[in-house]
TORDREN-162509 format. One record per residue (C-alpha): residue number from 0; residue in one letter; chain; x, y, z. Coordinates in steps of 0.25 Angstrom, whole numbers, always signed. Example, Ala and Ser with C-alpha at 12.3 -4.5 7.8 and 13.67 -1.06 7.14 Angstrom:
% residues 2
+-----+------+-----+-------+-------+-------+
| seq | type | mol |     X |     Y |     Z |
+-----+------+-----+-------+-------+-------+
|   0 |    a |   A |   +49 |   -18 |   +31 |
|   1 |    s |   A |   +55 |    -4 |   +29 |
+-----+------+-----+-------+-------+-------+
//
This chain:
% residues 373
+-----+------+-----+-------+-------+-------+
| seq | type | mol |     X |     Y |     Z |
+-----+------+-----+-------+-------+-------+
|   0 |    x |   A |   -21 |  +325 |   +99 |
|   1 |    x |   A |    -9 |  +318 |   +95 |
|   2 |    x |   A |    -8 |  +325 |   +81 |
|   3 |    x |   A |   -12 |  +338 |   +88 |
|   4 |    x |   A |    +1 |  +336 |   +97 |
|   5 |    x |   A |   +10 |  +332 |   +88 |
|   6 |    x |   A |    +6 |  +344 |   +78 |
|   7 |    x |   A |    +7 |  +353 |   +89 |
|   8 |    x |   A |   +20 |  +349 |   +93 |
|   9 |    x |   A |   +26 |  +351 |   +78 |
|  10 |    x |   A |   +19 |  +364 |   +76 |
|  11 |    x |   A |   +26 |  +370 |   +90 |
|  12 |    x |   A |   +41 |  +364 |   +87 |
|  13 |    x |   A |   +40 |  +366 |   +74 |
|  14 |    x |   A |   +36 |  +383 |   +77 |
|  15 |    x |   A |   +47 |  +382 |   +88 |
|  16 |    x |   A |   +57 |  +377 |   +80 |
|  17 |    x |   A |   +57 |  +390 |   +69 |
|  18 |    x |   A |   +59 |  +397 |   +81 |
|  19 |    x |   A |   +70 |  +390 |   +90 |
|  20 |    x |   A |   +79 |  +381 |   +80 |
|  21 |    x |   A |   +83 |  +397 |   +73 |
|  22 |    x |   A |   +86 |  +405 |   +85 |
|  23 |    x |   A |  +101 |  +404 |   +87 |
|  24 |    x |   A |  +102 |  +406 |   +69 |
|  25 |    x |   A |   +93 |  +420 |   +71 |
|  26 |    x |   A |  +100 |  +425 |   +84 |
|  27 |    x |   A |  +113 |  +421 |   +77 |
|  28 |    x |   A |  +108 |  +429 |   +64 |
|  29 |    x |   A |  +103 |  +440 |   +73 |
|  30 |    x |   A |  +118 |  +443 |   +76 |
|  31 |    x |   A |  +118 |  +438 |   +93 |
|  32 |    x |   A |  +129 |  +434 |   +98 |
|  33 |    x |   A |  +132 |  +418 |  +103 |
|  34 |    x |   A |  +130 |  +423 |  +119 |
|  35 |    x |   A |  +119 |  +432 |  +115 |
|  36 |    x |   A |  +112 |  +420 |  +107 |
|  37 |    x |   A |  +114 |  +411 |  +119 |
|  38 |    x |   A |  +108 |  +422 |  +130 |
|  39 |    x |   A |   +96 |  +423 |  +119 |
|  40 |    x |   A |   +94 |  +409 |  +120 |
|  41 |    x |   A |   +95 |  +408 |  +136 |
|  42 |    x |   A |   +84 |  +419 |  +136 |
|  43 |    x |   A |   +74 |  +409 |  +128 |
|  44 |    x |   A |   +78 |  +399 |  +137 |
|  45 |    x |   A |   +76 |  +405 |  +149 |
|  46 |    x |   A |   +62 |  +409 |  +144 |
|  47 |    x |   A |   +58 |  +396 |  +141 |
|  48 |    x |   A |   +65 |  +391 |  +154 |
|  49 |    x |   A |   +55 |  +400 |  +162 |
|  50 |    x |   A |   +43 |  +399 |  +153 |
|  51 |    x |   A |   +43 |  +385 |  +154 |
|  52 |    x |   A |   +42 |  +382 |  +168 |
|  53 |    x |   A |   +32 |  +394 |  +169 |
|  54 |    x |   A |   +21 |  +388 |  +158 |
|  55 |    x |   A |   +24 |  +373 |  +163 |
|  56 |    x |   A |   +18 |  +379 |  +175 |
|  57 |    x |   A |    +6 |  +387 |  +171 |
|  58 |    x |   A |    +4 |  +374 |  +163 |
|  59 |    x |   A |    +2 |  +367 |  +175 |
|  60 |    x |   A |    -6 |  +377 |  +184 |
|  61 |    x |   A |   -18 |  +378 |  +172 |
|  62 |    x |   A |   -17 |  +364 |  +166 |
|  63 |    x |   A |   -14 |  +368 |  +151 |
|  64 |    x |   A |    -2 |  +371 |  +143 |
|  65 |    x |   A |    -9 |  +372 |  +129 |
|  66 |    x |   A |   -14 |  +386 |  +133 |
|  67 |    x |   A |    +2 |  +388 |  +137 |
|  68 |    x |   A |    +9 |  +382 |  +123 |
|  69 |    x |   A |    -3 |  +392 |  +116 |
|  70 |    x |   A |    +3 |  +405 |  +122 |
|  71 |    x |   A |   +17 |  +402 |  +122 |
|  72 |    x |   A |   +16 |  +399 |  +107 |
|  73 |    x |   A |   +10 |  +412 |  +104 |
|  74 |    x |   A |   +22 |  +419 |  +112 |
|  75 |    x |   A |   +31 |  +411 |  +103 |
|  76 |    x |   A |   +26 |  +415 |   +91 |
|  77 |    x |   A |   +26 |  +429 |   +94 |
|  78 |    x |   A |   +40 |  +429 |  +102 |
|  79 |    x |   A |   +48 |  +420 |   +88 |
|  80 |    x |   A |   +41 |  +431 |   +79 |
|  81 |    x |   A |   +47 |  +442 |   +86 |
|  82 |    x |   A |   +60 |  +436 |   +88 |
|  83 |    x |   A |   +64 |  +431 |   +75 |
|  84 |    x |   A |   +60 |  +444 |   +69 |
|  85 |    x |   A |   +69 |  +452 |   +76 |
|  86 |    x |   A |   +84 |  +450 |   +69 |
|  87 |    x |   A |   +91 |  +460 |   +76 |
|  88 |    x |   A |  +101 |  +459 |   +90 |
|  89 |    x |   A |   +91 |  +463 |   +99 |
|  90 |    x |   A |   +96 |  +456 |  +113 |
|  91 |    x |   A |   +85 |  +457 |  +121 |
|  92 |    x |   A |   +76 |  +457 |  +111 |
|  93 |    x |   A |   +78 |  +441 |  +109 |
|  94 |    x |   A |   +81 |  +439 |  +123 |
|  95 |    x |   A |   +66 |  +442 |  +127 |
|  96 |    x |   A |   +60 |  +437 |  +112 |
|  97 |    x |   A |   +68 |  +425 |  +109 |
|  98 |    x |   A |   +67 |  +422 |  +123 |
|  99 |    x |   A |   +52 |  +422 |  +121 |
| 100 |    x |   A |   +51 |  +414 |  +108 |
| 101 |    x |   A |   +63 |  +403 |  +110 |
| 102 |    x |   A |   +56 |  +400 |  +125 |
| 103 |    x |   A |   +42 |  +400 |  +121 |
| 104 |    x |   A |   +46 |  +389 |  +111 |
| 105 |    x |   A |   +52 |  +380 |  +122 |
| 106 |    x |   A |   +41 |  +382 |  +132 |
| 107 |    x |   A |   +29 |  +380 |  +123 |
| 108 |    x |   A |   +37 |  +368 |  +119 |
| 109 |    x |   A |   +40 |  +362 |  +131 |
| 110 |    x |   A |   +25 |  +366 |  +135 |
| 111 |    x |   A |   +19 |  +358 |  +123 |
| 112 |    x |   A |   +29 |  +346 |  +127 |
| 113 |    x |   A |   +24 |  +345 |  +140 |
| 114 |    x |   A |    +8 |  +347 |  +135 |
| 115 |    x |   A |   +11 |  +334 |  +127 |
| 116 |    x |   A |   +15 |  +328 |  +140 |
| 117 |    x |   A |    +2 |  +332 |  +147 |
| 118 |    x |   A |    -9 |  +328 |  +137 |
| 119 |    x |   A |   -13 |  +314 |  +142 |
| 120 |    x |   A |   -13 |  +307 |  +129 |
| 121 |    x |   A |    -2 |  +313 |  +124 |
| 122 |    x |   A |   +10 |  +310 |  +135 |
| 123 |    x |   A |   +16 |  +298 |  +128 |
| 124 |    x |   A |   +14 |  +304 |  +113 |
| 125 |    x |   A |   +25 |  +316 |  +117 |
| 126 |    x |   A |   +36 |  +311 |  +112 |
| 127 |    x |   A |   +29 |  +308 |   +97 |
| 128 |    x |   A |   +22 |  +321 |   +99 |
| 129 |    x |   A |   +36 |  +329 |  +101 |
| 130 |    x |   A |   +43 |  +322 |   +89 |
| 131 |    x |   A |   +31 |  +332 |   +80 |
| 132 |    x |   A |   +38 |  +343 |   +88 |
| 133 |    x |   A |   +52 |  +339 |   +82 |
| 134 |    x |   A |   +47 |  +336 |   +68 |
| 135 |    x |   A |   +41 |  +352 |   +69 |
| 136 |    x |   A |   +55 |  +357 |   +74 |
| 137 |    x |   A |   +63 |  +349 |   +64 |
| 138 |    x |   A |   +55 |  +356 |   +53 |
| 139 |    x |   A |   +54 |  +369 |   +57 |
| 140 |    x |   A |   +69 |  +369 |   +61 |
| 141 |    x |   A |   +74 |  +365 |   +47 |
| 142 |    x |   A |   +63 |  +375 |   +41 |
| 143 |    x |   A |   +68 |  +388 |   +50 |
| 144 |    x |   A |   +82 |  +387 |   +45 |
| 145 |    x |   A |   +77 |  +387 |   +30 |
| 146 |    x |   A |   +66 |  +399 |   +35 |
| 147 |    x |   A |   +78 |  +406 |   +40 |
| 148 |    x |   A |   +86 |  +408 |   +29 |
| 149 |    x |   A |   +74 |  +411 |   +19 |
| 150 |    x |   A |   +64 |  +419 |   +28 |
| 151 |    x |   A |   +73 |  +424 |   +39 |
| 152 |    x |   A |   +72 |  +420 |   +53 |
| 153 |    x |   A |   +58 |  +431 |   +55 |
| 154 |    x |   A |   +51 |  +418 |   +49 |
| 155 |    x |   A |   +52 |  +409 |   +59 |
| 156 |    x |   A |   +45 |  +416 |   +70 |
| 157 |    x |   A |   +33 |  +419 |   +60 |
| 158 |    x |   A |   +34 |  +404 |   +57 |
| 159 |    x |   A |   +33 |  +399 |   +72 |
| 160 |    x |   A |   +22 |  +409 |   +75 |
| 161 |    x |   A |   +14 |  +403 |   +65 |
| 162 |    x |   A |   +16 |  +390 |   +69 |
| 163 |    x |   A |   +14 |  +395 |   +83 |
| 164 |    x |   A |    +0 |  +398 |   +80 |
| 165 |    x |   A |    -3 |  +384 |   +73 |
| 166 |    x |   A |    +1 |  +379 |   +88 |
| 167 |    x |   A |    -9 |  +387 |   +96 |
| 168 |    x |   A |   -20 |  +381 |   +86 |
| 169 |    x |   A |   -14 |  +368 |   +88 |
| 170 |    x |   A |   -14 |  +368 |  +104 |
| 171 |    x |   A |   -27 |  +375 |  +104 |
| 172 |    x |   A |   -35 |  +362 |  +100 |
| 173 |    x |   A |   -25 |  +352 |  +107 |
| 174 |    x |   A |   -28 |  +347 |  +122 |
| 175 |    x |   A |   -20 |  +354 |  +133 |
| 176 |    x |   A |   -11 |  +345 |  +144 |
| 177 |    x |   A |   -20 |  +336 |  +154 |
| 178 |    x |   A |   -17 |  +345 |  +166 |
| 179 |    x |   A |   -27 |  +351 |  +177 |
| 180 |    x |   A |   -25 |  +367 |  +179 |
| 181 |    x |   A |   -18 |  +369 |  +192 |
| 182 |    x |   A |   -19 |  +382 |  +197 |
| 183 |    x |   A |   -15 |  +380 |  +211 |
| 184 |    x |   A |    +0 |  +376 |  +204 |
| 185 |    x |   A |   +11 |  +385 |  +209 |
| 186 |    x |   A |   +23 |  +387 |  +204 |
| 187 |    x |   A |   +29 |  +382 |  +217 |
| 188 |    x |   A |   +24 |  +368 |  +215 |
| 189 |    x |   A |   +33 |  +367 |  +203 |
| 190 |    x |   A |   +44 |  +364 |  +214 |
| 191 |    x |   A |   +36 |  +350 |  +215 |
| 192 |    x |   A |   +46 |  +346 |  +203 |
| 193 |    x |   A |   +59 |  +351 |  +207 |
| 194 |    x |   A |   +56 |  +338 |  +221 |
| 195 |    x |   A |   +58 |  +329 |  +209 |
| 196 |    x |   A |   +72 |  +324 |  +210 |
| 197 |    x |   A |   +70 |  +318 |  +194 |
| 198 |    x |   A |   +64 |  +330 |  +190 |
| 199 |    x |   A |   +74 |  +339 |  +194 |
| 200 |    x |   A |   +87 |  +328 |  +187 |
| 201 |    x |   A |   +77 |  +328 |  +176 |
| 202 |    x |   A |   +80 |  +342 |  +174 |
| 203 |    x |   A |   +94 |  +343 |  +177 |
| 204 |    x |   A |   +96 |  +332 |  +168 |
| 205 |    x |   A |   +89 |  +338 |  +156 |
| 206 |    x |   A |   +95 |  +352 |  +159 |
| 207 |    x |   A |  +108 |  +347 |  +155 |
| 208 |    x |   A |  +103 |  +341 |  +143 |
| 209 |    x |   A |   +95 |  +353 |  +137 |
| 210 |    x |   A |  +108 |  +361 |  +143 |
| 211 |    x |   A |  +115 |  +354 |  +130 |
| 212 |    x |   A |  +103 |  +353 |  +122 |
| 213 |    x |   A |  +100 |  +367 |  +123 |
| 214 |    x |   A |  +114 |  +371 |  +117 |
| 215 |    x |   A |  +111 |  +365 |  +105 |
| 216 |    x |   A |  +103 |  +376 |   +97 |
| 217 |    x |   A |  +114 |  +386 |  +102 |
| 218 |    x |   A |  +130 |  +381 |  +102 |
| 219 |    x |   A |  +127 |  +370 |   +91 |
| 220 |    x |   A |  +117 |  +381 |   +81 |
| 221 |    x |   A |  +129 |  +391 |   +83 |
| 222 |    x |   A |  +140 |  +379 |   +81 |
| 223 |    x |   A |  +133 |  +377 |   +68 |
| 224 |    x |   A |  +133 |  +391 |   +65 |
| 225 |    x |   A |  +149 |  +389 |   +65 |
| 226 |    x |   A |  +151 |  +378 |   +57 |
| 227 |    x |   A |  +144 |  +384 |   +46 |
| 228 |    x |   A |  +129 |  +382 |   +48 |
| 229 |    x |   A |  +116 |  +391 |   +47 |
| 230 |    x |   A |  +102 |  +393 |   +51 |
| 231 |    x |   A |   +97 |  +380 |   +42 |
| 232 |    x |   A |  +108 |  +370 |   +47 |
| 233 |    x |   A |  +103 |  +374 |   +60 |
| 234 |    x |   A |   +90 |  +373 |   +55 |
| 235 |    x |   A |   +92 |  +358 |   +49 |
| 236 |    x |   A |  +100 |  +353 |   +63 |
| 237 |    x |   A |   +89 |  +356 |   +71 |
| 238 |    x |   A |   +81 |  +350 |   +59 |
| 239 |    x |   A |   +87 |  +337 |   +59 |
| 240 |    x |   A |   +86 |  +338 |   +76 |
| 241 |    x |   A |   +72 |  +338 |   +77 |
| 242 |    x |   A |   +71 |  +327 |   +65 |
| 243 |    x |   A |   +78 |  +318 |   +72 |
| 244 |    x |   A |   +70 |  +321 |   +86 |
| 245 |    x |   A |   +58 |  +314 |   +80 |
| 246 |    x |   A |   +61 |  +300 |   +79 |
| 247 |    x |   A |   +65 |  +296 |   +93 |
| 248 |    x |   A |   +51 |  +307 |   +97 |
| 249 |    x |   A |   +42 |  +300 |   +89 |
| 250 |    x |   A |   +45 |  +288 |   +96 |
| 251 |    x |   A |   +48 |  +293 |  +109 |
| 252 |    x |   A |   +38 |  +286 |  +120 |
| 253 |    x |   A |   +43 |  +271 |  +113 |
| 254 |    x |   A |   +56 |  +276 |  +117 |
| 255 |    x |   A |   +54 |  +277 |  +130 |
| 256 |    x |   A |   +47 |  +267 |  +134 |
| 257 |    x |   A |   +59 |  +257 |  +129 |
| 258 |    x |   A |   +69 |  +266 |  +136 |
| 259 |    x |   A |   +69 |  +275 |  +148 |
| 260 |    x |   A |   +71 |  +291 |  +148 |
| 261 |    x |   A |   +82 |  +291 |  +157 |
| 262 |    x |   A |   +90 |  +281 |  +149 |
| 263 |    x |   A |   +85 |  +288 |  +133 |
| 264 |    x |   A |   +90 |  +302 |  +141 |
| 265 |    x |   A |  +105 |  +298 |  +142 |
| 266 |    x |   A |  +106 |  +292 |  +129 |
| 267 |    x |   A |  +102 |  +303 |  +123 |
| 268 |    x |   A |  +112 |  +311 |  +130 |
| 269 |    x |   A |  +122 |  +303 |  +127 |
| 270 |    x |   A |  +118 |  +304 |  +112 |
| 271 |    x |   A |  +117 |  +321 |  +114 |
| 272 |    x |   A |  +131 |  +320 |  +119 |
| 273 |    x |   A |  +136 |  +314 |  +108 |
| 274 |    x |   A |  +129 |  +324 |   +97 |
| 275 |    x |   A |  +135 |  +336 |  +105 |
| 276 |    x |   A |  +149 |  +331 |  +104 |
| 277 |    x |   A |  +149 |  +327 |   +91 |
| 278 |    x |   A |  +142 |  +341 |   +86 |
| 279 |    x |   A |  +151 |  +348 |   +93 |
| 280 |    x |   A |  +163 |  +339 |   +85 |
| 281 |    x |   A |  +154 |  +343 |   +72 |
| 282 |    x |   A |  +160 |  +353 |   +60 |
| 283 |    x |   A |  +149 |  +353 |   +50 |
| 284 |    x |   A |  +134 |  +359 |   +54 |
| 285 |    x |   A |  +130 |  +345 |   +47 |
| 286 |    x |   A |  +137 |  +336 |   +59 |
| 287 |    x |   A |  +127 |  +343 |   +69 |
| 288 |    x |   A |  +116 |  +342 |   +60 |
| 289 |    x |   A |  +118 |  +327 |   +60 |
| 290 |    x |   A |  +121 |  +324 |   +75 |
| 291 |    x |   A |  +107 |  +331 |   +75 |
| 292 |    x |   A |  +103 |  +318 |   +72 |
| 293 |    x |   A |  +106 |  +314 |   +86 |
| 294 |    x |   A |   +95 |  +322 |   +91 |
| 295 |    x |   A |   +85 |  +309 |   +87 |
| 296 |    x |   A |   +90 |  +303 |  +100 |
| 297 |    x |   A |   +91 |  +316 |  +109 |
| 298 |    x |   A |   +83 |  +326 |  +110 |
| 299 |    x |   A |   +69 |  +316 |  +109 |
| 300 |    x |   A |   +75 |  +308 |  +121 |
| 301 |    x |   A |   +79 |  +319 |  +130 |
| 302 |    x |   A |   +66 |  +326 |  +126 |
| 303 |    x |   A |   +57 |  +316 |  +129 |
| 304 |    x |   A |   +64 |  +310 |  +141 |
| 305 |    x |   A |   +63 |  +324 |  +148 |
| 306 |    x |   A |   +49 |  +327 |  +146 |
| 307 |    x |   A |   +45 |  +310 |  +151 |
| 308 |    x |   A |   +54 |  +311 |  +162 |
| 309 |    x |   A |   +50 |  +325 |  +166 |
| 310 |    x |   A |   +35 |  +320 |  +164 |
| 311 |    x |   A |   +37 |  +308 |  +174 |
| 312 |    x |   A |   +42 |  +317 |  +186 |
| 313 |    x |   A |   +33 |  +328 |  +186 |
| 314 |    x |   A |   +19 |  +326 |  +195 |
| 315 |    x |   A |    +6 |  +328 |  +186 |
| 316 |    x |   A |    +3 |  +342 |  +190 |
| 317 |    x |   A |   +16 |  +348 |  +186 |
| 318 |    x |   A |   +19 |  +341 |  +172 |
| 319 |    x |   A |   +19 |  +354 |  +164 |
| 320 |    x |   A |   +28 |  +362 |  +177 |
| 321 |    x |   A |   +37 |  +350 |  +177 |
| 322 |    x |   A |   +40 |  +348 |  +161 |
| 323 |    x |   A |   +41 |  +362 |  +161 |
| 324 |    x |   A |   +50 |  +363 |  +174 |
| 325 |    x |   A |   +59 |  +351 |  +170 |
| 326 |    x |   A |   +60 |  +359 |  +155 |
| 327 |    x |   A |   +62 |  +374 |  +158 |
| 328 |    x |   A |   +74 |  +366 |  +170 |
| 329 |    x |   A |   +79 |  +358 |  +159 |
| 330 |    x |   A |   +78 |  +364 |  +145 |
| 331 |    x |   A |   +75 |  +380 |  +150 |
| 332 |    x |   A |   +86 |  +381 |  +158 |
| 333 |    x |   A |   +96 |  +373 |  +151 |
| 334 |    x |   A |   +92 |  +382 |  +139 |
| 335 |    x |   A |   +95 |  +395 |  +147 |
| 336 |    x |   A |  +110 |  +389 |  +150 |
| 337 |    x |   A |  +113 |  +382 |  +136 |
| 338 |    x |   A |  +117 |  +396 |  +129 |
| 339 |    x |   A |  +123 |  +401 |  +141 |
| 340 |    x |   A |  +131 |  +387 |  +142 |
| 341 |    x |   A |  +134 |  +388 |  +128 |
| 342 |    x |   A |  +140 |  +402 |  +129 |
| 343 |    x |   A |  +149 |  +399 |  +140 |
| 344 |    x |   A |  +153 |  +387 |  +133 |
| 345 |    x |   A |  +157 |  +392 |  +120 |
| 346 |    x |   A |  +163 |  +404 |  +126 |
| 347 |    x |   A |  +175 |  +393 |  +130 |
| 348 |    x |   A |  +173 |  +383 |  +120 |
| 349 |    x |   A |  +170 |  +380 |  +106 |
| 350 |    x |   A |  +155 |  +379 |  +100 |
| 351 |    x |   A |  +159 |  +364 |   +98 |
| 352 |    x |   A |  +165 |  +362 |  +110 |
| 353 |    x |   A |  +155 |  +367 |  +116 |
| 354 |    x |   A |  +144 |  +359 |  +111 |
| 355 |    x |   A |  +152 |  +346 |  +115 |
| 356 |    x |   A |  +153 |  +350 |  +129 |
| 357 |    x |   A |  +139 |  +350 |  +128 |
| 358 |    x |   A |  +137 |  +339 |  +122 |
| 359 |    x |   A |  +147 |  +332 |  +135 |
| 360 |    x |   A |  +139 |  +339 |  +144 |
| 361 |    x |   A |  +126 |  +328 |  +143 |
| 362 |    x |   A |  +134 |  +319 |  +151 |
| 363 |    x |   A |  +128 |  +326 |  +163 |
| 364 |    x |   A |  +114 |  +324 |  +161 |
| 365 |    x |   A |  +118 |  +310 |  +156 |
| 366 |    x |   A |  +123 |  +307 |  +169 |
| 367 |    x |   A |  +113 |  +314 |  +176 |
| 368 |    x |   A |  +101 |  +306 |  +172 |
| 369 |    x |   A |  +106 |  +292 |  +179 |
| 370 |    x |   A |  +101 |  +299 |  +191 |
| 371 |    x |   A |   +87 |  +299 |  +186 |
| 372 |    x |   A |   +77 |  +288 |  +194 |
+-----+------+-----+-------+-------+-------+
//
């Protein structure tokens, strides 16, 4: 079941990643504009933000989310094949599609995460069973960029399709999430998790976080784009990213039984500040590729802290609404508001100053998380 996960997990990032590390490169190529780019992104956001709590619910009322990651995957596959074979400026036309294809990534996802969560012998394995997950985005993210520039960006949608379909067989033959169907659950009862007071901080805090997170693939892709880069550099950073996640994933569940969340979560705040700053302060595309490296420390911790902490507030019968919930809060709607930030900000500032008041900006849910009890 293990090796069935873990295979599952690479095949779906590594799909994903032909699709989502090459957005802001094609709409860039395509000829849209920095505002239009960050309203395009918006619209995906606000699509996952949506579907998110909508399948963690259905999830709940009939006790499965195989059957859900099934159909989500064949909408992605059709959505990213469409979208990337369409190289014209056509506004609504990747308002509705790329909304379709960005999002379904993020809730199929988000969806598969929390079905490792809910298979009984798998709870504590999740940490070793996301680091495949990084290792399959890390590939396929140094791969796209070379795809690009030989094949054209039509490729990668065909790419992930197929892969797409290697996942429905893969899920087909592994064991759903141990939950009883519930269809007497109301969409009402999901106010059950807004009573929780660490519940609701635990969102707050992590929207703040993916707030500047979520920024990242936008204002620091384009800044690299103005010092010189391309497609493949973007392609290698993102690369070099996901590399460096495994690590501290593999080992995850030691981690924290040595340390608490709470006090992992501010350190690697503190360590996200720093590689903010010092991107923005960076004049060479290969600076930002090497504070990359910091992402070892970040991005495992604020991953894994989030989907334990989250787990531990949430009563049985809601564990998919509340993952769901707390990431469609958190990531959804900071991803909606991160372009539109973005925009505002740059409109006034520099792209590098920018990115460093983002960076300053983790202060807040740094302080925020003392609250926590």
């Amino acid at each position: 079941m293990k090796r069935r996960f873990g295979l599952m997990m690479f095949v779906m990032f590594f799909s994903h990643a032909l699709l989502f590390t090459q957005i802001v490169p094609f709409l860039i190529s395509v000829g849209y504009t920095s505002a239009q780019r960050g309203y395009l992104v918006a619209a995906y956001a606000a699509f996952s933000m949506l579907g998110q709590v909508v399948f963690g619910y259905l999830s709940d009322k009939h006790g499965s989310i195989k059957r859900f990651v099934v159909l989500l995957t064949y909408l992605t596959a059709i959505a990213g094949i469409l979208n990337f074979n369409y190289d014209h400026v056509n506004f609504m036309y990747h308002f509705f599609v790329l909304s379709v294809t960005v999002g379904s990534t993020r809730i199929v996802a988000n969806l598969f995460e929390t079905w490792v969560l809910e298979v009984d012998e798998l709870h504590h394995d999740f940490s070793y069973l996301r680091s495949f997950g990084s290792l399959g985005w890390a590939i396929a993210s140094l791969l796209s960029g070379y795809l690009v520039l030989k094949y054209g960006y039509n490729i990668l949608g065909y790419s992930s399709a197929i892969l797409g379909l290697l996942l429905v067989w893969l899920a087909s033959k592994a064991t759903d999430a141990s939950k009883e169907e519930r269809e007497s659950l109301k969409m009402s009862d999901l106010k059950l998790l807004l009573k929780n007071k660490n519940y609701i901080l635990l969102i707050v805090v992590y929207f703040f976080v993916y707030l500047i997170y979520n920024t990242d693939p936008l204002i620091v892709t384009e800044y690299m784009f103005e010092l010189g880069g391309d497609a493949q550099a973007v392609g290698l950073r993102v690369f070099v990213q996901a590399m460096s996640e495994i690590p501290i994933l593999y080992v995850g569940a030691r981690l924290f039984r040595k340390r608490s969340p709470q006090k992992l979560l501010r350190i690697a705040l503190l360590i996200l500040c720093v590689r903010f700053i010092l991107i923005g302060l960076s004049s060479h595309t290969w600076m930002i590729i090497a504070l990359s490296l910091l992402q070892a420390i970040t991005f495992p911790i604020i991953l894994i802290t989030q989907k334990y902490l989250v787990f531990a507030q949430v009563p049985e019968h809601l564990r998919s609404s509340g993952q769901m919930v707390a990431v469609s809060l958190s990531i959804g709607l900071s991803s909606v508001l991160a372009p539109l930030v973005s925009n505002a900000l740059i409109t006034m500032f520099s792209l590098s100053t920018t990115i460093i008041i983002f960076g300053l900006s983790l202060l807040i849910p740094f302080g925020l998380m003392k609250l926590y009890k």
